[in-house]
N, C-alpha and C positions, 0 to 999 in steps of 0.2 A: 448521538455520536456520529461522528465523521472520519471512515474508513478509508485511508489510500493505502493500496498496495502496487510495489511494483517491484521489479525481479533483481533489479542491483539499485544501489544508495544511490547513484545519478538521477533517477526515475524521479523521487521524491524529496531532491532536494530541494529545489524549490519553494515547496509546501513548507520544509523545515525552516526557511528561511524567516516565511512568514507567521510558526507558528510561536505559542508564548508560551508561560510557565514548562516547559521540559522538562518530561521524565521519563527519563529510558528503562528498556525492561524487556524480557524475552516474552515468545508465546510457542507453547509448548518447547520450550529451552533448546528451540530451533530457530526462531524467527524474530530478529532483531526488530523493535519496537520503539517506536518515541511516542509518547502521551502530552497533547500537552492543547492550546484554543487557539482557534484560529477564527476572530473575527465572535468572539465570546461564545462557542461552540462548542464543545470536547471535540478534540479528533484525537486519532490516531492513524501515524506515518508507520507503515510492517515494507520489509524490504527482503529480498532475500526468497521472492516467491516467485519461482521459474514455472512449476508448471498448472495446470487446472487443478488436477487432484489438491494440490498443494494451497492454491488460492480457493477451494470450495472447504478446505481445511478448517483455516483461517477464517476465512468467511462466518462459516459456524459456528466458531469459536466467540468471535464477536455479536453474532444474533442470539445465541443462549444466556454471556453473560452480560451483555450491557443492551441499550436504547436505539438500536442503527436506525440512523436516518436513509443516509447512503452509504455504499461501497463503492467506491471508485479506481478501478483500475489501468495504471496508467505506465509508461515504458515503449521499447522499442520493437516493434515487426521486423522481422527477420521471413527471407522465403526461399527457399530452396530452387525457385528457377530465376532466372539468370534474365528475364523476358520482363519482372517487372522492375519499375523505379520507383523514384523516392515520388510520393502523393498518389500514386497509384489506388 
């Protein structure tokens, strides 16, 4: 299986675009989930995962009960000094 996480539904839309059979679902009745193949794969799109604690959550959650291939984490850098840009 094929894991992306990212912190709001923008992150992995695109994924969702491309992905087939859909089936939505929570994980631990916090984290909004779409199941479904991408490219005759399983994956799974989880969104709604702002911090590490939260992403190694999840993460685990996925390595005990299914097949990970990857985890892939994807979304937007934010930094608090004002000094870096965007490609930095």
């Amino acid at each position: 299986m094929i894991v992306i996480m990212g912190s709001t539904h923008d992150d992995v839309i695109y994924y969702e675009s491309i992905l087939s059979d859909k089936r939505e679902s929570w994980i631990y009745a916090k984290y909004p989930a779409i199941f479904g193949k991408i490219l005759n794969q399983e994956a799974c799109l989880v969104y709604d995962v702002y911090t590490s604690y939260s992403s190694e959550a999840v993460a685990m959650y996925f390595i005990r009960n299914f097949f990970v291939v990857l985890i892939l984490s994807v979304g937007t850098v934010r930094s608090y000094s004002k000094d870096v840009q965007f490609g930095d």
